[in-house]
C-alpha positions as CSV (number, residue, x, y, z in Angstrom):
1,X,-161.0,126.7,5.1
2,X,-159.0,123.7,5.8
3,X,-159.2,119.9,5.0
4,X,-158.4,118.4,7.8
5,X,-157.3,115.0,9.3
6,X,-158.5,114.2,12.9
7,X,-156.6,111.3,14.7
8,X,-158.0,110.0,18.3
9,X,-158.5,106.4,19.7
10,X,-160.8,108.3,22.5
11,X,-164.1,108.7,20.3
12,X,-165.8,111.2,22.9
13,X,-163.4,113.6,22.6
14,X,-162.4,112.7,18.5
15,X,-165.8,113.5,18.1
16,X,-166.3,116.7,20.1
17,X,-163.5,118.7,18.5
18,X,-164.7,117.3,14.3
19,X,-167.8,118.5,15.5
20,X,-166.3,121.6,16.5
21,X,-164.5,121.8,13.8
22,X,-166.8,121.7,11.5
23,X,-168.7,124.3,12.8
24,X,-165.7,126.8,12.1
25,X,-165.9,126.0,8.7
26,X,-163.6,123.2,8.2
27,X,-163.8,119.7,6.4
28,X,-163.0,117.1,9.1
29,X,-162.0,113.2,7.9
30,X,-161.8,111.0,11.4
31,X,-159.4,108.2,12.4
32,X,-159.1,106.3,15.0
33,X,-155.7,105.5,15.4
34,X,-152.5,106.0,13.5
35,X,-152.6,103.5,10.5
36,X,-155.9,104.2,9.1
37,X,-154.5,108.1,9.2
38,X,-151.7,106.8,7.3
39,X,-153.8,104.7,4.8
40,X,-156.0,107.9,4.7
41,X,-153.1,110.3,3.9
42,X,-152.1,108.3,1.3
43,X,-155.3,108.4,-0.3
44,X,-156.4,112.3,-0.4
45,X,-155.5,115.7,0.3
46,X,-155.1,117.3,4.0
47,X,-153.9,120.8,5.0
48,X,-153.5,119.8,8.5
49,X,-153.4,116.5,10.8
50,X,-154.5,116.6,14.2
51,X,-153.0,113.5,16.0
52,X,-152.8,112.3,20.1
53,X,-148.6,110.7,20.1
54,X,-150.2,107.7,22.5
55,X,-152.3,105.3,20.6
56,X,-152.6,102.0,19.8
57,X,-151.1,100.3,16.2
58,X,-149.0,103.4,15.6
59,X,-148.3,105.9,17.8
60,X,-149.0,110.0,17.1
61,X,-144.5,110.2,16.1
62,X,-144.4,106.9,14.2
63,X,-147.4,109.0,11.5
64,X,-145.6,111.9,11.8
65,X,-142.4,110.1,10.6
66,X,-144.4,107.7,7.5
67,X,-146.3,111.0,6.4
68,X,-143.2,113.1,5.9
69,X,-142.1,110.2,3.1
70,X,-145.5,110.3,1.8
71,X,-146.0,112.7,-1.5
72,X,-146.8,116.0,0.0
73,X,-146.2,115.0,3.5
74,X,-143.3,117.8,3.9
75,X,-146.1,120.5,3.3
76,X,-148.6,119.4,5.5
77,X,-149.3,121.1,9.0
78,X,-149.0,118.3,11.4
79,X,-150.0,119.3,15.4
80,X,-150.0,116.8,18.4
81,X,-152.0,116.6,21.0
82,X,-149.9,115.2,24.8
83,X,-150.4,115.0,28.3
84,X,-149.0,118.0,30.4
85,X,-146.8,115.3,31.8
86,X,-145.8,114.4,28.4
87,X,-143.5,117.7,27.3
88,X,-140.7,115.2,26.4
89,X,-142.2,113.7,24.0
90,X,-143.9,116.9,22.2
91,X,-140.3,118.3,21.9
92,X,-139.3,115.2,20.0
93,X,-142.3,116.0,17.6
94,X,-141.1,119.2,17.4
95,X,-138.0,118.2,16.2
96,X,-139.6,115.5,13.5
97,X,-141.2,118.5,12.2
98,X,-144.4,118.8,14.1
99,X,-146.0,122.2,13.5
100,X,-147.0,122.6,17.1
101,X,-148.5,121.0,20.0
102,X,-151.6,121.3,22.5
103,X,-152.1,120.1,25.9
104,X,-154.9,117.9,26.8
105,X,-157.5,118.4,27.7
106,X,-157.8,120.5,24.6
107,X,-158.5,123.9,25.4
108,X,-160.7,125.4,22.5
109,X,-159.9,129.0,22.6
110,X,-156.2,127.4,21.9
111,X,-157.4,125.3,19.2
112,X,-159.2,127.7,17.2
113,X,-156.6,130.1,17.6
114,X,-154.1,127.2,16.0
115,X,-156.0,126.3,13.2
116,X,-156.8,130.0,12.5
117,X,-152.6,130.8,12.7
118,X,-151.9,127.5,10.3
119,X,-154.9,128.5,8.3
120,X,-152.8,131.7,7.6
121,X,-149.7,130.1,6.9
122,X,-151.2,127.8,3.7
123,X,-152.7,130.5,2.5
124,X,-148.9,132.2,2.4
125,X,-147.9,129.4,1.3
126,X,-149.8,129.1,-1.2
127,X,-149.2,132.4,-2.3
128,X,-145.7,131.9,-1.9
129,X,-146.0,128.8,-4.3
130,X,-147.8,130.7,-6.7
131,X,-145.7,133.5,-7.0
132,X,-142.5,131.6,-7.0
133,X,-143.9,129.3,-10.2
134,X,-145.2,132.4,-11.7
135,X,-141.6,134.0,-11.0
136,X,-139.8,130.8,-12.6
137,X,-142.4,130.5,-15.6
138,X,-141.5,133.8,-16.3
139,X,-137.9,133.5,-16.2
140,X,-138.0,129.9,-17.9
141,X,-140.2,131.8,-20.5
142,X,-137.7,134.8,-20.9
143,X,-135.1,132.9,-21.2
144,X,-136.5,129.9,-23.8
145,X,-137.7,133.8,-25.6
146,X,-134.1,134.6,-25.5
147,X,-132.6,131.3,-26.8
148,X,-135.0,131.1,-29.5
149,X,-134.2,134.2,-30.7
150,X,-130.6,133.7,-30.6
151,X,-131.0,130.8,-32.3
152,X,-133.5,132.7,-35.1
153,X,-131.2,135.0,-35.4
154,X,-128.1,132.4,-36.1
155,X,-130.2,131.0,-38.4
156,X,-130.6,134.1,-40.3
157,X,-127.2,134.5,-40.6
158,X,-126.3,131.4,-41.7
159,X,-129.4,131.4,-44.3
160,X,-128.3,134.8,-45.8
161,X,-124.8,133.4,-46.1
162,X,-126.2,130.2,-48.5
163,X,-125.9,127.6,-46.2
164,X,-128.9,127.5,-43.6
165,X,-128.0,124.5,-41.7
166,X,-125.4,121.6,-41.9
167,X,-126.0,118.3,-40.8
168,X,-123.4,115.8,-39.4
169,X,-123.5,112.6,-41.5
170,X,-119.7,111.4,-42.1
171,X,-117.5,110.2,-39.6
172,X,-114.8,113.4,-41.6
173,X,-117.2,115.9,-40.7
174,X,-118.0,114.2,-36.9
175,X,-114.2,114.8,-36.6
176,X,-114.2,117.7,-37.6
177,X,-117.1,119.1,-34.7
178,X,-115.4,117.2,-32.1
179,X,-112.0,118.7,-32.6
180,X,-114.3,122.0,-32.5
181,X,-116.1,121.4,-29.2
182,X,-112.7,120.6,-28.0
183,X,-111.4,124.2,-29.3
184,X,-114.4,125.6,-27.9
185,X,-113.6,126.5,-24.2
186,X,-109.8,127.8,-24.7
187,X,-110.3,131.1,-26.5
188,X,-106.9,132.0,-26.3
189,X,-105.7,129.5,-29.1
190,X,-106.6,131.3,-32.5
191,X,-108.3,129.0,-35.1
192,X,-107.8,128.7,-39.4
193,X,-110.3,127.5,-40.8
194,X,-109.2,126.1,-44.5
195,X,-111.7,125.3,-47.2
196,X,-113.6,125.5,-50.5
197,X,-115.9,127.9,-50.9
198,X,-119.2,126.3,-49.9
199,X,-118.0,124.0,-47.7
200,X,-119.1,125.3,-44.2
201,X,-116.1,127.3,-42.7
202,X,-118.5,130.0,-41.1
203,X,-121.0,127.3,-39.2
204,X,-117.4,125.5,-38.1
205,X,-116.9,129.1,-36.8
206,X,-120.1,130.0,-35.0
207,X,-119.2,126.2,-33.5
208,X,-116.4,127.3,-32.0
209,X,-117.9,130.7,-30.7
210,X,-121.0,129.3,-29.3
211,X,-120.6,125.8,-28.4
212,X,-123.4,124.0,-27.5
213,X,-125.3,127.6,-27.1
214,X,-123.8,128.6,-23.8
215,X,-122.2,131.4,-25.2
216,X,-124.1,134.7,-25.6
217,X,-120.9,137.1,-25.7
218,X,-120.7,139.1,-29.4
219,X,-119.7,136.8,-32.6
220,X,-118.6,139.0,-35.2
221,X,-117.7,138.7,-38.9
222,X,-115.7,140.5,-41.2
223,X,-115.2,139.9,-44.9
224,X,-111.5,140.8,-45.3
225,X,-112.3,140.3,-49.2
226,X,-115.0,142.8,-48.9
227,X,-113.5,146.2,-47.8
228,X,-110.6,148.3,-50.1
229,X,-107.3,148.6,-48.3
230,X,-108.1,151.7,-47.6
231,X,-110.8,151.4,-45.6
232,X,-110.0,147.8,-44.4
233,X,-108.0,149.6,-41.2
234,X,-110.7,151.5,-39.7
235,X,-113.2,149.1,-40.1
236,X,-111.0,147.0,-38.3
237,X,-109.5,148.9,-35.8
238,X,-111.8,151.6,-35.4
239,X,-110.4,155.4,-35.4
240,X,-111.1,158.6,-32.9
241,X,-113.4,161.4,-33.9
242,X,-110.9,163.6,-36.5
243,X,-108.8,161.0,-37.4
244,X,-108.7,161.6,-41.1
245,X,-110.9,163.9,-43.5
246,X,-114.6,162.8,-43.7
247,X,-114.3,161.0,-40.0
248,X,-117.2,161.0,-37.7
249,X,-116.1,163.9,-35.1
250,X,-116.7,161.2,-32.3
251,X,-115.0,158.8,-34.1
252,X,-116.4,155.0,-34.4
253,X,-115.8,151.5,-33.1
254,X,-113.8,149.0,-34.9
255,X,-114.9,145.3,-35.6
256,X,-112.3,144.7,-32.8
257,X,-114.3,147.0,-30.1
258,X,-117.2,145.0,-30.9
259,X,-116.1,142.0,-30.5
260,X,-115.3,142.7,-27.0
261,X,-115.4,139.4,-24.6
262,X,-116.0,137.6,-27.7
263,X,-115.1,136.2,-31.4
264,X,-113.5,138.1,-34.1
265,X,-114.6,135.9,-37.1
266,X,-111.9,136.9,-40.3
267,X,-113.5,135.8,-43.6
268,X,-111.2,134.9,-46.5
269,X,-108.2,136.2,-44.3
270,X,-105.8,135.4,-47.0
271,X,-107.2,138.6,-48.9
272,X,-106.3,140.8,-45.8
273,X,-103.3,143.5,-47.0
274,X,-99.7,142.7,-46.3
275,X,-99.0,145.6,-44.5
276,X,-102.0,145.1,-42.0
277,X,-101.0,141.4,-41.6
278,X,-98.0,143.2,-39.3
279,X,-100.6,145.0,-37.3
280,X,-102.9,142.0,-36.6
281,X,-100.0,139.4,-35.6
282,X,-99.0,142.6,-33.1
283,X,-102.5,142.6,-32.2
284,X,-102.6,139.4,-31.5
285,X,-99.5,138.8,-29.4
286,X,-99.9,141.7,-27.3
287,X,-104.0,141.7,-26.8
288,X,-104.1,145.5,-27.2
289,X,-104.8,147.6,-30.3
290,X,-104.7,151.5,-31.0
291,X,-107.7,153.0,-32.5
292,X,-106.8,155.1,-36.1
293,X,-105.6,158.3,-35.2
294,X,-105.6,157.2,-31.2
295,X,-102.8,157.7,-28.7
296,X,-104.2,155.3,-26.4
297,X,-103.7,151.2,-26.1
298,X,-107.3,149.7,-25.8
299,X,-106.9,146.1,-24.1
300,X,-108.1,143.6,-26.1
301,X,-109.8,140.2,-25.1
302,X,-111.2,138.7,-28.2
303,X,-111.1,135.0,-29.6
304,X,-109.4,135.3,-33.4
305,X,-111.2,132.9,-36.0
306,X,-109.7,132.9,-39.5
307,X,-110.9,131.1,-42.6
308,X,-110.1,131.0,-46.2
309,X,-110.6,129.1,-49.5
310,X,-107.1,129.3,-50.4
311,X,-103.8,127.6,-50.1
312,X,-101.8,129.7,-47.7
313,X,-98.8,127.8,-47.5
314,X,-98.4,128.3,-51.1
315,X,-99.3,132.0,-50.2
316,X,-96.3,132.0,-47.9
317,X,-93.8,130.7,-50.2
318,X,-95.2,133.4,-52.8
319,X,-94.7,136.0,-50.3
320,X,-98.3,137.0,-50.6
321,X,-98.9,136.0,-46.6
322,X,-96.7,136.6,-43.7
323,X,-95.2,133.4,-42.5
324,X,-95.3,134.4,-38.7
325,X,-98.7,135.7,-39.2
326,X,-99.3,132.0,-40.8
327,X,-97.2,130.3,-37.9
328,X,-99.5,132.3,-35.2
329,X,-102.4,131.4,-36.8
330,X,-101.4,128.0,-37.8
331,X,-101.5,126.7,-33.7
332,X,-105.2,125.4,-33.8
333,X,-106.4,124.3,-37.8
334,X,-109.5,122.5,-39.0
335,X,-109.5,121.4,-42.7
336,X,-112.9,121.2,-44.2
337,X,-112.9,118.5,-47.2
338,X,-115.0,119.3,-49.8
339,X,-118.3,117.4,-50.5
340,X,-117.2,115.3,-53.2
341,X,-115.1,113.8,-51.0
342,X,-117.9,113.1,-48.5
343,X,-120.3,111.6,-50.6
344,X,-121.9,109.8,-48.2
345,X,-122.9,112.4,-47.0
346,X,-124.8,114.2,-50.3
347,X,-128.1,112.2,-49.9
348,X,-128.6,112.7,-46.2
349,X,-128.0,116.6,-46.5
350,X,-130.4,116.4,-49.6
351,X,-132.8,114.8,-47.6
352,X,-132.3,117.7,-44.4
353,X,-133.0,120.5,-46.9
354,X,-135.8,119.5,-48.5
355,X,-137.2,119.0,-45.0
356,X,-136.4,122.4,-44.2
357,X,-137.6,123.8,-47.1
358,X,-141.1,121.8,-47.4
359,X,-141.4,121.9,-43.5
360,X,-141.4,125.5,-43.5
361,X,-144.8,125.3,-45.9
362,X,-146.2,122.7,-43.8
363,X,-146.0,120.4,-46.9
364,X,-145.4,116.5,-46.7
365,X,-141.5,115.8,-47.0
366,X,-140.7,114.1,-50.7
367,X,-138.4,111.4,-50.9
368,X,-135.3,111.2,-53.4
369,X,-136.0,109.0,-56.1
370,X,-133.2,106.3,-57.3
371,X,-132.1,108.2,-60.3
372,X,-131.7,111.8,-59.0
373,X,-130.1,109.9,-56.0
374,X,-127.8,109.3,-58.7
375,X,-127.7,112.3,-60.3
376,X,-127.0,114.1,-56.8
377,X,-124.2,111.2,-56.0
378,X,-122.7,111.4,-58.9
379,X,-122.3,115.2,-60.0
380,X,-118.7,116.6,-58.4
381,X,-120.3,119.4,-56.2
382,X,-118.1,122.4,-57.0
383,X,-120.0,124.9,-55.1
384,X,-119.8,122.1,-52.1
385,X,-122.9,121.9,-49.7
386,X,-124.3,125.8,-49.9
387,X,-124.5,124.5,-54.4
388,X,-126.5,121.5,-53.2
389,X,-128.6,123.1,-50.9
390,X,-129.8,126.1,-53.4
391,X,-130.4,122.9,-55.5
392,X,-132.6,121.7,-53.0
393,X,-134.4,125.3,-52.7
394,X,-134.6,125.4,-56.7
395,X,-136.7,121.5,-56.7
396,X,-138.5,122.8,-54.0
397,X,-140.0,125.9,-55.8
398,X,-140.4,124.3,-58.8
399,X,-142.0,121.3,-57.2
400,X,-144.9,119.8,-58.9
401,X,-146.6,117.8,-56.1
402,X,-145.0,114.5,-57.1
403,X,-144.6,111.6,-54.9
404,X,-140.7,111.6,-55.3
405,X,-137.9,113.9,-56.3
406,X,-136.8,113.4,-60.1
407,X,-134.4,114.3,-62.2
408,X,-136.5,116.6,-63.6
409,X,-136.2,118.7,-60.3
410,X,-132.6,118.5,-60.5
411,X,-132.5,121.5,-63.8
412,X,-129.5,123.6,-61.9
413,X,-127.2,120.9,-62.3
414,X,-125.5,119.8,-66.1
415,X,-124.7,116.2,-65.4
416,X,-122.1,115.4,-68.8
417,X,-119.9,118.7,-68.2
418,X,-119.2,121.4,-65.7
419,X,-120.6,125.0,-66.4
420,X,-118.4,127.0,-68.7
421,X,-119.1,130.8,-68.8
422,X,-118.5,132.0,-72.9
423,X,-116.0,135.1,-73.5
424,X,-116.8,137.5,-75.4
425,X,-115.1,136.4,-78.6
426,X,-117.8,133.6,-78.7
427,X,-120.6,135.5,-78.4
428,X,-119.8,139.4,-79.0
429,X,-123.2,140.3,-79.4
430,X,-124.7,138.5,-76.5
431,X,-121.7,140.0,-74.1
432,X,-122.1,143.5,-75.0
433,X,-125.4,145.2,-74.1
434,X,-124.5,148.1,-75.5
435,X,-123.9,146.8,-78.8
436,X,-126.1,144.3,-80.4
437,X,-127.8,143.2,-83.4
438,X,-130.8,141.7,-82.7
439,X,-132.5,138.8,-85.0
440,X,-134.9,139.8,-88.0
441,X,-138.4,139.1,-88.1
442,X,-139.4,139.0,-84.0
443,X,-137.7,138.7,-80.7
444,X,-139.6,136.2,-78.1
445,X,-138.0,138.6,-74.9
446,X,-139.8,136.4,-72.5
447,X,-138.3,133.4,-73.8
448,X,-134.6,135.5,-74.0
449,X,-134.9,136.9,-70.6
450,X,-136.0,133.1,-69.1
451,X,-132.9,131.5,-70.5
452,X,-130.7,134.3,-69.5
453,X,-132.0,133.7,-65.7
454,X,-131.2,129.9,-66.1
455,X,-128.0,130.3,-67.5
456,X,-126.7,133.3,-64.6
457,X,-128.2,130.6,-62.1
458,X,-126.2,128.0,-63.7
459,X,-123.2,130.0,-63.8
460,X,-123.3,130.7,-60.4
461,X,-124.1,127.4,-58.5
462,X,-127.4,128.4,-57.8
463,X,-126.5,131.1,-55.5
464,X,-129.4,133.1,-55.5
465,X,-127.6,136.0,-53.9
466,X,-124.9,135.9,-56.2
467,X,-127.1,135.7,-59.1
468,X,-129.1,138.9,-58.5
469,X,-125.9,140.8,-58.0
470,X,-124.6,139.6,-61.5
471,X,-127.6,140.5,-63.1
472,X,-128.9,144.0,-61.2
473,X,-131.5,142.9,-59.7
474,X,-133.0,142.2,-56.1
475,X,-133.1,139.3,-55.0
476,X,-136.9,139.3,-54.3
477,X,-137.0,140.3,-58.1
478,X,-135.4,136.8,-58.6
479,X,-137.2,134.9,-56.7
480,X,-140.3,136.6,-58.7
481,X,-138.8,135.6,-61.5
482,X,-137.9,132.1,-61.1
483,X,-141.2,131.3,-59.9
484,X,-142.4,132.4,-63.2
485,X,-140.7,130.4,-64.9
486,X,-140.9,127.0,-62.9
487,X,-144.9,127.9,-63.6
488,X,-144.2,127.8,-67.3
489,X,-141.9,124.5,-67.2
């Protein structure tokens, strides 16, 4: 049933039809003339106003008008009642947006067939309300679902890789992500990323891919310093099915078919062979490829993002990288400084990790105390910001509930001398675990097997990853491991 607004200076007949009304079901609110409708309106909820156009104040088209700027005055049913020598008139409330229009005198089979029609059409539009919320809650759910897990799954990447998140806190490094954003759009222009290790290059990358996260083509990474020569062409350029012995027999994609409408990200591209340089700067020029073994030119449309942690001009003048591969490349470059010549922003970035890493254990945030601020400001930061933030996950493991972070916390980093990692003439025995004499009397192997954790972790920057590789182990196994021994310190 409807609530409904009544509007009639004759009270005789205003109050015949609430009565009416009323009877069918209906919730009837009467006015007598077209202000207190208004002031009514305003005021509370109708599904339909009933209005004569002649009446004193404000006439049936002036509420028509003031309701349909009123909140909810575009959904409301309005229906005018006019004389028969009135049709002028009703057509102009049809055009204000009248629902309909009855002749007086009212005839009530008309009126009940009326409300009955308009009762029908809420109800559809209701319905039509609800399933068109539900339709957008759905999609805006679906697709907040999907950016999330892009976004998870970025993050995964980027924690596997050592470096989690960066945060922008120099006016270098704000520089740096504006030139990026710039680069962004035009993915024609291939990119060089140069850099220590450490300092970022692959989250400069994933920049440049995805923007401010309107991209959701493929981003994909290849490690030229990870694959053999041999094996560095077919992962690249994929081969067809009996290409070569030991080929699957319907042959496999490359890292260049994958990439496909997207970004070809090539890690540490200054270890890519020489003779496969030739074929990438032909690759590049002509936006086609040919699979291993494969007759047939696949067109290519892929965005080409190079790093690496080396000097490649110097590479050029050794003859160790093409030049025209280097000039091709060269078009679009970002430099990365390392962190010790951003030390402004060392504190900042301490301060985002440990957020991150206490957040995630719904502990309270530490601050940095004034002496490891020191400490952190002062030490020179040769593993760059993925060193300082596994020195952030090491205090946070080994916290001890204090108020502040102290130097204490700070146990990966040797503040008087940079790590040195001892040949085997100093220590033969300690080298060579084949060969060994070990000590008379007793061996503490806890105490042995600690101190050889510490000093791998040391040696390594405090990559964790990096650290279970040197030493066989999983990482898991590390991480096992270290928190054994923060329980003992």
């Amino acid at each position: 049933m409807m609530n409904i607004l009544l509007v009639d200076d004759e009270q005789d007949s205003r109050t015949f039809m609430a009565e009416f009304l009323e009877g069918l079901g209906h919730e009837v609110t009467e006015k007598a003339d077209g202000q207190e409708a208004l002031n009514a309106f305003a005021s509370d909820s109708f599904h339909l106003v009933l209005t004569d156009i002649k009446m004193p104040r404000m006439s049936g088209l002036e509420l028509l008008h003031n309701i349909r700027h009123l909140p909810g005055g575009t959904e409301v049913n309005v229906v005018v009642f006019t004389a028969y020598g009135d049709l002028h008139t009703s057509v102009q409330a049809l055009r204000a947006g009248a629902y309909d229009y009855l002749l007086k005198p009212i005839n009530i089979d008309e009126l009940v067939h009326l409300t009955e029609r308009i009762a029908e059409h809420q109800a559809l539009q209701r319905q039509n309300h609800f399933l068109t919320n539900k339709f957008d809650n759905v999609v805006e759910a679906a697709v907040s679902e999907t950016k999330h897990e892009l976004s998870r799954l970025q993050q995964a990447y980027l924690t596997n890789q050592g470096l989690g998140q960066i945060g922008i806190f120099s006016p270098a490094l704000r520089k740096i992500f504006d030139q990026a954003a710039k680069l962004h759009p035009n993915r024609s222009i291939p990119v060089l990323i140069e850099g220590e290790t450490g300092t970022g290059k692959d989250l400069v990358a994933r920049y440049l891919h995805y923007g401010q996260g309107e991209c959701t083509e493929p981003f994909i990474a290849l490690n030229c310093a990870a694959l053999t020569p041999s094996l560095f062409e077919s992962e690249l350029f994929g081969y067809e099915g009996g290409a070569f012995t030991g080929s699957q027999p319907r042959g496999r994609k490359g890292k260049l078919d994958m990439a496909q409408g997207g970004t070809l990200f090539l890690d540490e591209i200054s270890e890519m062979p020489v003779n496969l340089q030739a074929k990438l700067l032909r690759v590049i020029q002509e936006k086609a490829f040919y699979r291993v073994g494969g007759l047939k030119k696949v067109p290519l449309d892929v965005r080409f993002i190079c790093a690496t942690n080396q000097d490649i001009t110097a590479m050029v003048e050794k003859g160790t990288f093409r030049q025209d591969l280097y000039y091709r490349l060269n078009v679009a470059r970002i430099q990365l400084p390392p962190l010790r010549e951003r030390r402004e922003e060392i504190i900042p970035l301490a301060h985002m990790f440990l957020g991150e890493f206490f957040q995630s254990e719904a502990r309270p945030v530490p601050v940095i105390g004034s002496e490891a601020g020191e400490i952190l400001q002062n030490y020179e930061w040769p593993g760059n910001v993925r060193e300082l933030r596994n020195v952030m996950e090491y205090a946070a493991l080994i916290w001890d509930d204090e108020l502040e972070l102290q130097p204490h916390h700070l146990k990966l980093l040797e503040r008087s001398k940079p790590i040195r990692v001892s040949d085997a003439s100093d220590h033969p025995s300690w080298l060579d675990h084949q060969n060994f004499t070990l000590p008379p009397g007793s061996l503490p192997l806890k105490e042995l097997t600690d101190n050889i954790i510490r000093q791998a972790l040391k040696m390594h920057q405090g990559n964790k990853t990096a650290t279970a590789r040197y030493l066989g182990i999983s990482r898991r196994s590390l991480y096992s491991r270290l928190k054994h021994i923060s329980d003992q310190d």
